[in-house]
C-alpha positions as a Python dict, from the first residue, in 0.01 Angstrom:
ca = {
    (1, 'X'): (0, 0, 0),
    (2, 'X'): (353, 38, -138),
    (3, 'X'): (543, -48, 163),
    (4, 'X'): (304, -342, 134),
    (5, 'X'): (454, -469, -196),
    (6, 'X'): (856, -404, -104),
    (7, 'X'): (786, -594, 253),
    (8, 'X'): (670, -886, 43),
    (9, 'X'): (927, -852, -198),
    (10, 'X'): (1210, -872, 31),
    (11, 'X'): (1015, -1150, 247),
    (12, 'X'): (1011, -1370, -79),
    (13, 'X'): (1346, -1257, -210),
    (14, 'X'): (1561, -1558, -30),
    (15, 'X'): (1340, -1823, -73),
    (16, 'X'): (1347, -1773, -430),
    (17, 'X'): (1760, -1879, -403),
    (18, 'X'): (1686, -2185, -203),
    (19, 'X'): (1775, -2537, -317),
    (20, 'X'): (1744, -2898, -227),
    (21, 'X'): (2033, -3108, -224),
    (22, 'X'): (1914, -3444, -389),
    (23, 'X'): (2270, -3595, -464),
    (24, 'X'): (2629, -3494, -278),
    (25, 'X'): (2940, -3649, -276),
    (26, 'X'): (3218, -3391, -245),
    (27, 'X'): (3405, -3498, 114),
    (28, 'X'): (3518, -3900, -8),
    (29, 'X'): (3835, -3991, -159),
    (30, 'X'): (3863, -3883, -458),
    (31, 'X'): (3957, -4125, -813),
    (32, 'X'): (3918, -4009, -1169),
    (33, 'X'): (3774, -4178, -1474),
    (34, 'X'): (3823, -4089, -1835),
    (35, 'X'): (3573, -4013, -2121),
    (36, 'X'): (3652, -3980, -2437),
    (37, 'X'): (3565, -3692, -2687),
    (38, 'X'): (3398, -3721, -3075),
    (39, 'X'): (3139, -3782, -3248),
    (40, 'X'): (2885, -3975, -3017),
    (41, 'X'): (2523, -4131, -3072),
    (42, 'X'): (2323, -4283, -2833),
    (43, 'X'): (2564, -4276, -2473),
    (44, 'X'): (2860, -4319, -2639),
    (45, 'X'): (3123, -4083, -2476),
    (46, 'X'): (2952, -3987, -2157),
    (47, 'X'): (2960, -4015, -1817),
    (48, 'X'): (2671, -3970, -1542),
    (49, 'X'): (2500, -4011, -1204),
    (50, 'X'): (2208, -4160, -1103),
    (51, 'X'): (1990, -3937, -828),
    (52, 'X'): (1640, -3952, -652),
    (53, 'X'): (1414, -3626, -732),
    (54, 'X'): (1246, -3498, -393),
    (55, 'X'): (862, -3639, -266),
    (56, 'X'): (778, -3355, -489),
    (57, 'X'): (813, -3251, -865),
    (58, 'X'): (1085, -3039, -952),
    (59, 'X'): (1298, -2905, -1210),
    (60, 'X'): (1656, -2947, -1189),
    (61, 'X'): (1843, -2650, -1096),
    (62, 'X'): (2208, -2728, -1077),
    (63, 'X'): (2424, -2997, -1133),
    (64, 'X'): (2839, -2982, -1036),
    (65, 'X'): (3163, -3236, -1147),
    (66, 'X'): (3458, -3188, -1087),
    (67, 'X'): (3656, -3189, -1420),
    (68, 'X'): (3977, -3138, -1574),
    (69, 'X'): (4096, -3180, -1955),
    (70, 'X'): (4296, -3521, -2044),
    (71, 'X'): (4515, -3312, -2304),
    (72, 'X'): (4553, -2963, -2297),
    (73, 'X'): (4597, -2950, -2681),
    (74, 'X'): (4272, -3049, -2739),
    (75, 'X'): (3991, -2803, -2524),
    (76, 'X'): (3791, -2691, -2848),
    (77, 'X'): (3427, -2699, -2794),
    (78, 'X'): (3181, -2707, -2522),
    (79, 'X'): (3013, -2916, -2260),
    (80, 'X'): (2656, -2996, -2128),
    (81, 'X'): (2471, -3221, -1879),
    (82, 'X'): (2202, -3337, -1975),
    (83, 'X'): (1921, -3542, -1729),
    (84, 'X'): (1744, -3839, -1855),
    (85, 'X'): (1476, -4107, -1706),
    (86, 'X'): (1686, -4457, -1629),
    (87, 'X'): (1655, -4820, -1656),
    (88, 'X'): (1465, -5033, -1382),
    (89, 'X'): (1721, -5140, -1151),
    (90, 'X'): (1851, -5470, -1095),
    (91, 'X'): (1620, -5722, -851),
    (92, 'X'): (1838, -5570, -580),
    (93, 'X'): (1690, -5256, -623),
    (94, 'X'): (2009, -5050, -619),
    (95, 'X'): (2390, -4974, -840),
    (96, 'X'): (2229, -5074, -1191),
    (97, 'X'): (2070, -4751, -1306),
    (98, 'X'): (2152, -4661, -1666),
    (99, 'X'): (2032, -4382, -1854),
    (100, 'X'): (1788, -4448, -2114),
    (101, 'X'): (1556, -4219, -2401),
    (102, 'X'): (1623, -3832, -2529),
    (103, 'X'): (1702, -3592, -2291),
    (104, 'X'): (1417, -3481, -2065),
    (105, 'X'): (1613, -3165, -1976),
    (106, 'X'): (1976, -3030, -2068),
    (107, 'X'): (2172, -2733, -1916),
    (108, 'X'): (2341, -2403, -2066),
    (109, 'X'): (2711, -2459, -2209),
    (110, 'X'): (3087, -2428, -2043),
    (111, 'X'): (3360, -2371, -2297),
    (112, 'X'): (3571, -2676, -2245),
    (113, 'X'): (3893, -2396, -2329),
    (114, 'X'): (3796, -2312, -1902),
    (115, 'X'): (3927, -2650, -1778),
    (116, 'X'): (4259, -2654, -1612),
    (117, 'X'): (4489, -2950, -1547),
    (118, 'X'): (4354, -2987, -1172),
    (119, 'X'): (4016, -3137, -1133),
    (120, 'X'): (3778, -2847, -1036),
    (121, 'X'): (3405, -2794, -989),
    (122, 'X'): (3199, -2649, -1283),
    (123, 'X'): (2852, -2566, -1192),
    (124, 'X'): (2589, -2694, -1481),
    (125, 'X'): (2261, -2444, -1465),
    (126, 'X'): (1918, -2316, -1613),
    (127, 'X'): (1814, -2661, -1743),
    (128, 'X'): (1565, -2621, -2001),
    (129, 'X'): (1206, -2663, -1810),
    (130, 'X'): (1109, -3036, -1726),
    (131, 'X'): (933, -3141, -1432),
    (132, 'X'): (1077, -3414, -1260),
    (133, 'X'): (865, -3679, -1075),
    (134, 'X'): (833, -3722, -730),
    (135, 'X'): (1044, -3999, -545),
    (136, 'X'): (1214, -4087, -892),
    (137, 'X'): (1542, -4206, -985),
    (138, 'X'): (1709, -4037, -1296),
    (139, 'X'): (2024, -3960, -1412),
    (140, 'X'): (2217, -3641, -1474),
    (141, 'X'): (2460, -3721, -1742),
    (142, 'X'): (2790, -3526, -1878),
    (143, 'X'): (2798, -3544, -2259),
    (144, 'X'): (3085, -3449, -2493),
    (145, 'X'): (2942, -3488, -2848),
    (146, 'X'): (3051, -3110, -2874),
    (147, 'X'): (3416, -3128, -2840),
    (148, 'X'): (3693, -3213, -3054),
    (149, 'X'): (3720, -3494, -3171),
    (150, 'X'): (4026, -3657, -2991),
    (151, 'X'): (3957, -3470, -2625),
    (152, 'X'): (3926, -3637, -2323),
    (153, 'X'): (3792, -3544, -2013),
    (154, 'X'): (3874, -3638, -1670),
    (155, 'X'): (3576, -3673, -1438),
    (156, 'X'): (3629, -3659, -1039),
    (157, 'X'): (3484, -3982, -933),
    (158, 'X'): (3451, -4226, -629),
    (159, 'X'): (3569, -4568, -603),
    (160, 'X'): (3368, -4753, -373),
    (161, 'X'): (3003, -4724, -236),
    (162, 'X'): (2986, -4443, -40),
    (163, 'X'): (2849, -4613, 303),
    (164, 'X'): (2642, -4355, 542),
    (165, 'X'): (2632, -4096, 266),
    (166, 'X'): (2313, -4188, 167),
    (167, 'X'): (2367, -4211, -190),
    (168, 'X'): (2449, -4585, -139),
    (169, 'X'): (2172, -4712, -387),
    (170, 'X'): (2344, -4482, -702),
    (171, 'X'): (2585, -4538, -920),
    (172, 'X'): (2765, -4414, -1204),
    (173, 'X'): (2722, -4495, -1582),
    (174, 'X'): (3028, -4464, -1851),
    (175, 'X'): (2854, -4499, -2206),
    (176, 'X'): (2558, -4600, -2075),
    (177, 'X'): (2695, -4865, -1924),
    (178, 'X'): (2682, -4878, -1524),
    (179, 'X'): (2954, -4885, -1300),
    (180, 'X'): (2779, -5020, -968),
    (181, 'X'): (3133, -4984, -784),
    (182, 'X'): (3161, -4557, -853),
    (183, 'X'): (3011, -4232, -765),
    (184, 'X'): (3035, -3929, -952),
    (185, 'X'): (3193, -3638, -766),
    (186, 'X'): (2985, -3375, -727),
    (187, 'X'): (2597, -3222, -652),
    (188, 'X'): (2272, -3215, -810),
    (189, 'X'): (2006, -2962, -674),
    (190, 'X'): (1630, -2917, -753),
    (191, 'X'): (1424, -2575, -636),
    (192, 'X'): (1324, -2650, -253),
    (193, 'X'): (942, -2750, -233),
    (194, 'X'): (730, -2457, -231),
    (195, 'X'): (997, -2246, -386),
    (196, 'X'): (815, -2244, -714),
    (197, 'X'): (511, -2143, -517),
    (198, 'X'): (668, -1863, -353),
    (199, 'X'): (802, -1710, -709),
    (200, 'X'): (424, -1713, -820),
    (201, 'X'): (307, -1497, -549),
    (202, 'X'): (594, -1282, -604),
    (203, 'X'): (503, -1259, -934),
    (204, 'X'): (149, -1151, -820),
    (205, 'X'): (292, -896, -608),
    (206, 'X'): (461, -735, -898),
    (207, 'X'): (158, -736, -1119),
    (208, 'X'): (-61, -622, -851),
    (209, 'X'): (197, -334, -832),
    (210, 'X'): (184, -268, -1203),
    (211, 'X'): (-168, -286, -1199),
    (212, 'X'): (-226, -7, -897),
    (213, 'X'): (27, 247, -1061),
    (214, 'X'): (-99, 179, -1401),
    (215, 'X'): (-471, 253, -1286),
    (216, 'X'): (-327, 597, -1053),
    (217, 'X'): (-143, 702, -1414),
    (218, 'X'): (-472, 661, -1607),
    (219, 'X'): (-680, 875, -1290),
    (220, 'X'): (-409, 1118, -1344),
    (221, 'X'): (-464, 1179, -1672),
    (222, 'X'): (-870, 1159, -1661),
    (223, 'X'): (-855, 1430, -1361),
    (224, 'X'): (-608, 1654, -1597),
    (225, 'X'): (-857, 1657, -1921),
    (226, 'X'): (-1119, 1724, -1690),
    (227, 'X'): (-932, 2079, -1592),
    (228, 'X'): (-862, 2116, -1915),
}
């Protein structure tokens, strides 16, 4: 039965890394747009992009922008994306998605003191748990309410709609504000559909594993006091 277990293991073992790619612009032209560090409420000081979830619910698993600092004096603190529901968009149905509410998820921190002067990726991951609908639009959102007051970042953006991309009904918001004429540079991913499923019956594996050498330990021992 145990070469049972390790054959499932390793048959589940890549699927568990697998990832749909619901938002990617990372091969157009590339502009930059500046946000503003401090105290914030509400949107103030942020920048994000609006994205479609998959036909099924997900969590978000990664988000990437490409960033750099405005001033290298001022890197103190830390930055987070978080992902929120947006606005209904205009009658058009597309470029007017703002974010809107509390945070619905939010990511781990990057130390703003790992920014260079050259716009880089930085990879946003394990988003608190919240289950994104199917087929809906939201917005992942970069927030710097935990940096010095008088940073700035630089976010790598695109000027334009990207035609043919796909992403031509999203847009980018700057203080909650949209900006039907940009793109954020970068990716958002969610766990590929069944993905979640698969981790469950790995899970299942292992206790059924536990369970069979736990239950062998406890014969063990029974069959030794019985020598005894």
């Amino acid at each position: 039965m145990r070469p049972l277990w390790i054959t499932l293991a390793l048959t589940l073992a890549p699927g568990l890394t697998r990832a749909d790619v619901v938002y990617s612009v990372t091969s157009l032209p590339v502009t930059e747009t500046t946000v503003l560090s401090g105290s914030s409420s509400g949107f103030t000081n942020t920048v994000g992009q609006s994205f479609q979830n998959t036909l099924n619910a997900a969590n978000v698993e990664s988000v990437t922008f490409r960033l750099r600092y405005f001033t290298a004096a001022y890197t103190a603190g830390t930055l987070q994306v978080g992902i929120y529901a947006t606005t209904d968009p205009s009658p058009s149905g597309a470029l007017n998605y703002t974010p809107t509410g509390a945070a619905l998820a939010t990511s781990d921190l990057i130390n703003a003191s790992s920014l260079t002067n050259a716009l880089d990726n930085y990879t946003f991951r394990n988003f608190s748990t919240a289950s994104l609908s199917a087929s809906t639009v939201y917005m992942a959102v970069l927030q710097t309410a935990n940096l010095a007051t008088g940073n700035g970042i630089v976010v790598g953006s695109y000027n334009g709609i990207p035609t043919g991309t796909g992403y031509e009904n999203y847009n980018l918001a700057i203080n909650g504000v949209r900006n039907s004429t940009q793109q954020m540079y970068g990716t958002v991913t969610v766990p590929e559909p069944g993905t979640l499923l698969l981790g469950s019956i790995a899970a299942a594996c292992g206790g059924g594993a536990w369970w069979r050498r736990k239950r062998q330990k406890a014969s063990q021992v029974s069959a030794s006091e019985t020598k005894c």
